[in-house]
N, C-alpha and C positions, 0 to 999 in steps of 0.2 A: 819625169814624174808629171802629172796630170793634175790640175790642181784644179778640183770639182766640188771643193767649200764652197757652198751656197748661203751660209748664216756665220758671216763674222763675229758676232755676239757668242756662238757657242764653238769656236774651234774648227775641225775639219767636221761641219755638217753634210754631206754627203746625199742626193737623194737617196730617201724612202719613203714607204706606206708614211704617213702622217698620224702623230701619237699624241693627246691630248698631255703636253706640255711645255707650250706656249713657244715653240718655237718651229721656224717652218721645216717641217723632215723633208717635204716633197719638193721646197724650191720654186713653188709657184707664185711667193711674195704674202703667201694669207698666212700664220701663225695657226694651226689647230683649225684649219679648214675645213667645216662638213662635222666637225666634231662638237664645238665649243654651243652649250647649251643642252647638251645630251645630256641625262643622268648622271653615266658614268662622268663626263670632263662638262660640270656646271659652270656657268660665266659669270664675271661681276656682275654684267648689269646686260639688259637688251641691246645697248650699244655697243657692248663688249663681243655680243653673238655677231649681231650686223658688222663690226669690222674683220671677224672671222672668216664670212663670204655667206654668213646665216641668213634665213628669210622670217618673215614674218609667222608666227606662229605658237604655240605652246611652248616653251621654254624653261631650262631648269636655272636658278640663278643663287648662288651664294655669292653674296654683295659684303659680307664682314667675316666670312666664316666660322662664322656660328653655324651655321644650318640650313640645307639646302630648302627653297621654294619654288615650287613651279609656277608659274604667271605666262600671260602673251603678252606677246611683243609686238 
């Protein structure tokens, strides 16, 4: 058996496509890489996108989960 668990924290994480929750699908060490700040998968905070692999830019952010805001980052 082949043991290709990449994310201790969740079990046999396996790569794949990367799914906005919070843990790395694809194995490449970012958590919601390319994703975190989207609409769809909003971030705590701009620092939360930036350690995502995010850049500077437009940004969606629910910081308490109350209610999503967009702002730059």
């Amino acid at each position: 058996m082949i043991d290709d668990d990449c994310n201790d924290r969740a079990g046999a994480v396996a790569p794949h496509s990367e799914t906005c929750d919070r843990l790395d699908n694809d194995c490449n060490g970012l958590d919601d890489d390319g994703l975190r700040g989207l609409l769809s998968c909003p971030a705590l905070s701009c620092s939360d996108v930036m350690a995502s692999g995010g850049s500077d830019g437009f940004h969606y952010l629910n910081p308490d989960g109350n209610g999503i805001v967009g702002t730059e980052c």
